[in-house]
DRENROKOL-88398 format. One record per residue (C-alpha): residue number from 1; x, y, z. Coordinates in steps of 0.25 Angstrom, whole numbers. Last residue first. Example, Ala and Ser with C-alpha at 12.3 -4.5 7.8 and 13.67 -1.06 7.14 Angstrom:
// DRENROKOL-88398
 resi    px    py    pz
    2    55    -4    29
    1    49   -18    31
// end
This chain:
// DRENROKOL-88398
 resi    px    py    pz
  542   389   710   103
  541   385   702   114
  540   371   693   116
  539   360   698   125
  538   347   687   120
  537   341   692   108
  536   328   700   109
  535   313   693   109
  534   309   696   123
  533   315   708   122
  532   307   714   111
  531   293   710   117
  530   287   722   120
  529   294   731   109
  528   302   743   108
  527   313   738   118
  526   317   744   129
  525   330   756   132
  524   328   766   142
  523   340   775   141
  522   347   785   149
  521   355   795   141
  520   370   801   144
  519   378   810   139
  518   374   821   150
  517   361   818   155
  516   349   809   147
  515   337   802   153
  514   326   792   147
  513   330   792   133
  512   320   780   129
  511   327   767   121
  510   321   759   111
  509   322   744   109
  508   315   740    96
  507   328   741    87
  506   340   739    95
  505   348   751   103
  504   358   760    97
  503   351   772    92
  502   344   773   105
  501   356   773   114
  500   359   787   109
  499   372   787   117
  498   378   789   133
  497   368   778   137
  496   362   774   152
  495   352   764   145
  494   343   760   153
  493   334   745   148
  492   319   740   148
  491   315   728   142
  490   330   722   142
  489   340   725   134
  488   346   713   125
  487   356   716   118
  486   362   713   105
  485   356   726    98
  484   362   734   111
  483   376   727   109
  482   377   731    94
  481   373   747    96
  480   384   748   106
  479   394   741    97
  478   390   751    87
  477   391   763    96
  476   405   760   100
  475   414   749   108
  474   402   743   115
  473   408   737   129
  472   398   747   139
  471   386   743   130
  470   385   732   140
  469   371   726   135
  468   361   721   146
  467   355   706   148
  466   341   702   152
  465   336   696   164
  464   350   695   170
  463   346   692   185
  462   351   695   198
  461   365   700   191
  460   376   699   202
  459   380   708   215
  458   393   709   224
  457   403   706   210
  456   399   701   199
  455   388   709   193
  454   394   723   189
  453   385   731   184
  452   387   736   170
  451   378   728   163
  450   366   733   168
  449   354   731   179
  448   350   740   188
  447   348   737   202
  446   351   753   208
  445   360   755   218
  444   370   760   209
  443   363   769   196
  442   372   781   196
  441   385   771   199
  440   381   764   188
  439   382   774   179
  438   398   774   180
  437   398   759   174
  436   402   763   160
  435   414   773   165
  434   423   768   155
  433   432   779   159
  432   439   781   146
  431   429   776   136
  430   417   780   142
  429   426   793   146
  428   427   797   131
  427   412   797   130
  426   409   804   142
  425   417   814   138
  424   431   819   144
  423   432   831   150
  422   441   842   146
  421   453   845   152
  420   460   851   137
  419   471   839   139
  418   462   828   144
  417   451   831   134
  416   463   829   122
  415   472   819   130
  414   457   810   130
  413   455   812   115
  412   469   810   112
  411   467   798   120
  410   454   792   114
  409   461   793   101
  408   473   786   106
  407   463   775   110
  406   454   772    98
  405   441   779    98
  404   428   773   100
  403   422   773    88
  402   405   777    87
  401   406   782    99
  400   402   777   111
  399   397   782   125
  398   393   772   135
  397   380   764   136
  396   375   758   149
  395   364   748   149
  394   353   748   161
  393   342   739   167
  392   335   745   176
  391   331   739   192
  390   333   753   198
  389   328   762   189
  388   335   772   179
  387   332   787   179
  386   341   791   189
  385   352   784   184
  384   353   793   172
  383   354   805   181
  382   367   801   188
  381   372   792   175
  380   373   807   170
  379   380   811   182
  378   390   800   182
  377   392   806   166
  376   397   820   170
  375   404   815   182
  374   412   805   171
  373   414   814   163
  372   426   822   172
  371   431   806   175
  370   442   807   164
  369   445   820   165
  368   448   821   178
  367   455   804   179
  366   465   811   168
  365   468   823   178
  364   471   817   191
  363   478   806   182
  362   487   818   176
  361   488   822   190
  360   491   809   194
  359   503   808   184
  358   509   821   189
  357   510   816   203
  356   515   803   199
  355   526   812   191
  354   528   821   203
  353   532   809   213
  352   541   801   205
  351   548   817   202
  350   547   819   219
  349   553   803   221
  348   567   810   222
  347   577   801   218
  346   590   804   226
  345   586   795   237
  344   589   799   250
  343   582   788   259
  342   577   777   247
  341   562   779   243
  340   555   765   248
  339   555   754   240
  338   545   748   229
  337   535   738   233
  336   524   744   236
  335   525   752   222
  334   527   737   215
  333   515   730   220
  332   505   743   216
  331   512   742   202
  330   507   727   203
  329   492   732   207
  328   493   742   196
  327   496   732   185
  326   485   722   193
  325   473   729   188
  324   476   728   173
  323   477   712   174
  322   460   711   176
  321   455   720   166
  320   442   716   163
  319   435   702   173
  318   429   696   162
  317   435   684   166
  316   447   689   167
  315   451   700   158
  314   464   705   155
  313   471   693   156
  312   481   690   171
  311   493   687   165
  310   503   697   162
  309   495   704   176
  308   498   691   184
  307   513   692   179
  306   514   708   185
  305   511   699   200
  304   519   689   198
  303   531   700   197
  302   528   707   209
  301   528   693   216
  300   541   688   210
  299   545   705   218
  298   540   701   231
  297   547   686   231
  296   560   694   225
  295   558   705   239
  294   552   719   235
  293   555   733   240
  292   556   737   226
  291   566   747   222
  290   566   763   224
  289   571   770   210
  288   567   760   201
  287   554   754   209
  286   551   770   208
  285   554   771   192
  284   544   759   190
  283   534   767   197
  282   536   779   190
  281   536   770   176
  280   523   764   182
  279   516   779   183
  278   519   784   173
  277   515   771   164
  276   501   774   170
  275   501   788   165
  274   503   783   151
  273   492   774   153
  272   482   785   158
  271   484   792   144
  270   474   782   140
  269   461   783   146
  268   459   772   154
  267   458   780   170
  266   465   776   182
  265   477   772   176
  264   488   773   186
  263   495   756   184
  262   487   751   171
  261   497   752   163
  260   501   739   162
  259   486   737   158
  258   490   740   144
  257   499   729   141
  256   487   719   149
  255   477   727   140
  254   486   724   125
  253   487   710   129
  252   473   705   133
  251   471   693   141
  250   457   688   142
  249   448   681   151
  248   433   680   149
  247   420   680   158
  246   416   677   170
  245   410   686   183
  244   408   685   196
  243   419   678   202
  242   411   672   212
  241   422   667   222
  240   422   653   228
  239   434   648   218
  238   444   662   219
  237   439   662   235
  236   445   646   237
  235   458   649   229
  234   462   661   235
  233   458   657   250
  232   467   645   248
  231   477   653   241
  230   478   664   253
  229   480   653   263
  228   490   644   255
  227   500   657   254
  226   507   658   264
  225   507   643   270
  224   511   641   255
  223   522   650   254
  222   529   646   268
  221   528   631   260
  220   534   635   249
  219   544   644   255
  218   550   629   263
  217   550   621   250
  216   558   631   242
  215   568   632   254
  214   575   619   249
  213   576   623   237
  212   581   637   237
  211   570   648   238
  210   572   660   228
  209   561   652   219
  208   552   651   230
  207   550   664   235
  206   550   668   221
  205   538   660   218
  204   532   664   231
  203   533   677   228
  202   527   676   213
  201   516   670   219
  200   514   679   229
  199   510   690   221
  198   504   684   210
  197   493   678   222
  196   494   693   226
  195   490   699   211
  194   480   688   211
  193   472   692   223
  192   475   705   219
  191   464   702   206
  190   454   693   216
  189   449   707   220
  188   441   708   232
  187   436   695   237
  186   449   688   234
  185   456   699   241
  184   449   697   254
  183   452   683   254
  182   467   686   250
  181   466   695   263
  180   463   682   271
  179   472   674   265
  178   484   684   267
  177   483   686   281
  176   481   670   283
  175   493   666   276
  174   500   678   283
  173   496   675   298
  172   509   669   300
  171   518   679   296
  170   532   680   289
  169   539   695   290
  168   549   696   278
  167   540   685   266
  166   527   690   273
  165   528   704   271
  164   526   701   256
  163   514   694   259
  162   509   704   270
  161   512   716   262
  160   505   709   248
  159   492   705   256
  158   492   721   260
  157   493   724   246
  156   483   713   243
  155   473   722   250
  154   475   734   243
  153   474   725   230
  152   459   721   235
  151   454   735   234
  150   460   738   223
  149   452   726   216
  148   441   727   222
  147   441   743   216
  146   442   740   203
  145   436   751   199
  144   441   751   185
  143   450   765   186
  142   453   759   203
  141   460   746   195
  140   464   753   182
  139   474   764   191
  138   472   773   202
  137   479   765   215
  136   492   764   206
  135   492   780   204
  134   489   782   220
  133   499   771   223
  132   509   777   215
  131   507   788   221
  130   508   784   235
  129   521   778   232
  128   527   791   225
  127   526   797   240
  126   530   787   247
  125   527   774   255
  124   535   767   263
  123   540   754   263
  122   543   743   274
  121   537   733   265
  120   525   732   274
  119   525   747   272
  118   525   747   257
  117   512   737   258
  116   507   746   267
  115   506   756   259
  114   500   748   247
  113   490   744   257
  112   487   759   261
  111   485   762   247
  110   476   751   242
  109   467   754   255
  108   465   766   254
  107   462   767   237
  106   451   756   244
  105   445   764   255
  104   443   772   244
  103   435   763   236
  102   429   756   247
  101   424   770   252
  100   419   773   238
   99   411   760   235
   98   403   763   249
   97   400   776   245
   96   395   772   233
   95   387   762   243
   94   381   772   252
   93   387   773   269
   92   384   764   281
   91   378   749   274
   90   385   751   262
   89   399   750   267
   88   397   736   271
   87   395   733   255
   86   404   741   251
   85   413   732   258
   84   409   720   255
   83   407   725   240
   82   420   732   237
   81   428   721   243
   80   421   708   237
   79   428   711   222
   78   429   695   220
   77   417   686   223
   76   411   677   236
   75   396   674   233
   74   382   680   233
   73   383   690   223
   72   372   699   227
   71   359   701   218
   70   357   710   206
   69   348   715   195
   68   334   716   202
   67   339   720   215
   66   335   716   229
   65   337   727   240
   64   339   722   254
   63   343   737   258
   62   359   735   263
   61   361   721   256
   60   356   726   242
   59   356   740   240
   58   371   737   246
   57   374   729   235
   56   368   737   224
   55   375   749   228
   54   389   741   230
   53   384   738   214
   52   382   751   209
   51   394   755   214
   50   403   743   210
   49   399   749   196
   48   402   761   199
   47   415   760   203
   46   419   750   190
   45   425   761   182
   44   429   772   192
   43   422   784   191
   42   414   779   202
   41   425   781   212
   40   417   791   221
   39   421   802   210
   38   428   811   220
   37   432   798   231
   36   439   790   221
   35   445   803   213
   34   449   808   229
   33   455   794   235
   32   467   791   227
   31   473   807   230
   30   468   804   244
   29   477   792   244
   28   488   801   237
   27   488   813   247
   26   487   803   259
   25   498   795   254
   24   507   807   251
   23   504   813   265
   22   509   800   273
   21   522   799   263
   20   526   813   267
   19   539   810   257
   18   530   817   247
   17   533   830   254
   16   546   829   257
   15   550   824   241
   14   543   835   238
   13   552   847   247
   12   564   837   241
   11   558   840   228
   10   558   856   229
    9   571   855   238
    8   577   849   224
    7   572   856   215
    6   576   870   224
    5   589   865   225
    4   590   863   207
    3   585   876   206
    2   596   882   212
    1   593   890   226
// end
């Protein structure tokens, strides 16, 4: 047999195998499950953070406990979905397992809705399908922990197969359907809110630019008794809700360039981008081979959607990276929407398949050795924790340099470790991880008070009797020394530190190693004198 035959038998032997479509989606569901489950998900950004607060709240309702720091937010707020339903998981099984099970049962969720939303388009889903839901599913959204967020694109999906089901198969019970689950969605994620208002904006639009005069009148009103239940329930949550937080709104170029590739990036370091472009040029080579599915209504709406993310800003009131979350959403929209392999087709989706493959081994590889420190310094935080009370104030304060180095040094640096497999340190993964909030998940279930706990969502500050420092921001060692002489510390203070903290601190405040593992010292930091505090500054910003 030529060598030419046994290529092709070889791939047609592939092409058999990944065309068990039922086998590939197990194997790359369980493939999204096993880091999540592995590291309990903490080793994503805002994990632990949600977990010391679903601890809180369940110390709370569950034991009539009555903590110094917090109290529950007594009002209707965005992100609702982790804390309802950890909130009823607590009562049979713990809170981090509680986090857990939501956030696996939302990687479930997100995949079966994008399935079915191929199947209501009478679509099937295919090998290089599922992975590119796989790589879509792990990007900045699940790095950042967003998982209200994800959570509430699943169930836009399904808002998105009825509305799109609606213009071939017209149903009565749509306007109420689709106000109902916008009410869900408000309370989970106002972000797919938005995406689906785009969504249907740029529908009716074109439903009513292709409508002759006459009929114009007649679409409108269809439109209205669609749509006028969902906008009413829109409008009256968005003004009763708590928003929890204000702050500033900015539009930054270079972020909103660089969030284009924020499609299969699970992690910031660098050479991640580069996979990300993989990933979109592959998926803009299937929409060229196969087509989309999608009508001139579907596609206006497509098209509103990537003008929201030209004009969403960066930052919304104080709410960070707000446009890079919908670039994967919007590459979601496109993968539903693309058609099915053609019968006989003469190209093979095996070399499609083989480069995904390749790049979530290179993934596999990269989330490896960025998380390998991370064990190392979760049981660090492990001991420290010990030692703190519950009802401490505490500060956390990250590796620093006197420089941090620029980005192509920190990539040569990382390619260097990468290439030798060698762990990166802790100081290299402060900066590539930003796993600032990972102690907190040693310390949940305890009322302390710090400025890394988040306080707008299921639980608020009780009382601000004196204000904390986040040494988080500080660019180097300088910055760091500048923000403690500004601050105002409290009478008694834990510092989780990775450096000499005492050589930074202001004069007449002192601070007492009181534990020390791995890299990382806890601190008690107070003030020399009786009545220093009483005569210090009020908290101002560097």
């Amino acid at each position: 047999m030529s060598s030419s035959a046994t290529t092709l038998a070889g791939q047609k032997r592939l092409a058999e195998l990944f065309g068990k479509t039922r086998l590939i989606g197990a194997v790359t569901l369980l493939t999204a499950l096993v880091p999540i489950i592995a590291t309990s998900g903490v080793f994503f950004v805002d994990i632990p953070n949600h977990l010391f607060r679903i601890s809180l709240v369940s110390r709370i309702f569950h034991q009539g406990w009555e903590p110094q720091f917090f109290q529950l937010r007594e009002a209707l707020y965005p992100n609702m979905a982790m804390d309802v339903a950890t909130g009823l998981l607590t009562t049979i099984i713990s809170p981090s397992a509680a986090l857990l099970t939501f956030l696996c049962g939302t990687v479930v969720l997100y995949f079966a809705s994008t399935v079915y939303w191929r199947r209501s388009l009478g679509q099937k889903t295919d090998a290089p399908i599922y992975i590119f839901i796989l790589l879509i599913l792990y990007s900045e959204p699940l790095y950042w922990g967003l998982i209200n967020y994800l959570f509430g694109l699943a169930l836009m999906h399904f808002g998105m197969a009825s509305l799109m089901r609606q213009e071939s198969h017209p149903s009565r019970l749509f306007p109420t359907t689709q106000a109902l689950l916008l009410t869900v969605l408000c309370l989970s994620s106002i972000f797919p809110v938005l995406l689906y208002i785009a969504f249907c904006a740029g529908m009716a639009l074109e439903s009513l630019r292709s409508a002759s005069g006459s009929e114009r009148i007649t679409v409108l009103a269809r439109l209205i008794r669609q749509h006028l239940p969902s906008a009413v329930v829109v409008i009256a949550l968005v003004g009763i809700m708590d928003p929890g937080q204000a702050g500033a709104t900015e539009w930054n170029f270079w972020r909103k360039f660089t969030g284009l590739f924020s499609t299969a990036k699970t992690t910031p370091v660098l050479p991640e981008y580069l996979l990300s472009i993989v990933v979109l040029c592959c998926l803009i080579w299937l929409v060229r081979q196969r087509g989309l599915i999608a009508s001139r209504p579907a596609r206006a709406g497509l098209l509103a959607c990537c003008l929201l993310y030209l004009v969403l800003p960066d930052q919304l009131q104080s709410v960070h990276l707000v446009d890079r979350r919908l670039v994967p959403a919007i590459a979601g929209f496109v993968l539903v929407l693309i058609r099915d392999a053609k019968p006989g087709a003469t190209c093979s989706p095996v070399p499609l398949i083989r480069c995904l493959s390749l790049v979530i081994g290179i993934k596999t590889v990269v989330l490896v050795q960025v998380w390998s420190p991370l064990a190392e310094i979760q049981a660090s935080y492990r001991t420290i924790a010990a030692a703190i009370p519950s009802g401490a104030s505490v500060i956390f304060v990250p590796p620093l340099d006197k420089e941090q180095e620029g980005a192509i040094v920190r990539t040569q640096s990382y390619l260097k470790h990468l290439l030798h497999l060698e762990p990166t340190s802790p100081a290299t993964a402060h900066l590539n991880v930003h796993y600032f909030h990972l102690y907190l998940a040693e310390l949940s279930g305890k009322d302390i008070n710090s400025p890394q706990v988040f306080t707008n969502l299921a639980v608020k500050i009780r009382t601000e009797s004196f204000a904390l420092p986040d040494l988080v921001m500080a660019r180097d060692l300088e910055d760091l020394s500048s923000r403690l002489q500004l601050s105002h510390l409290g009478p008694e203070t834990y510092a989780i530190s990775h450096v000499a903290l005492e050589n930074f601190l202001p004069s007449r405040v002192s601070a007492d190693v009181l534990v020390r593992s791995g890299t990382v010292t806890l601190y008690l930091v107070r003030p020399d004198e009786p009545d220093y505090m009483s005569n210090a500054a009020p908290p101002t910003s560097p």
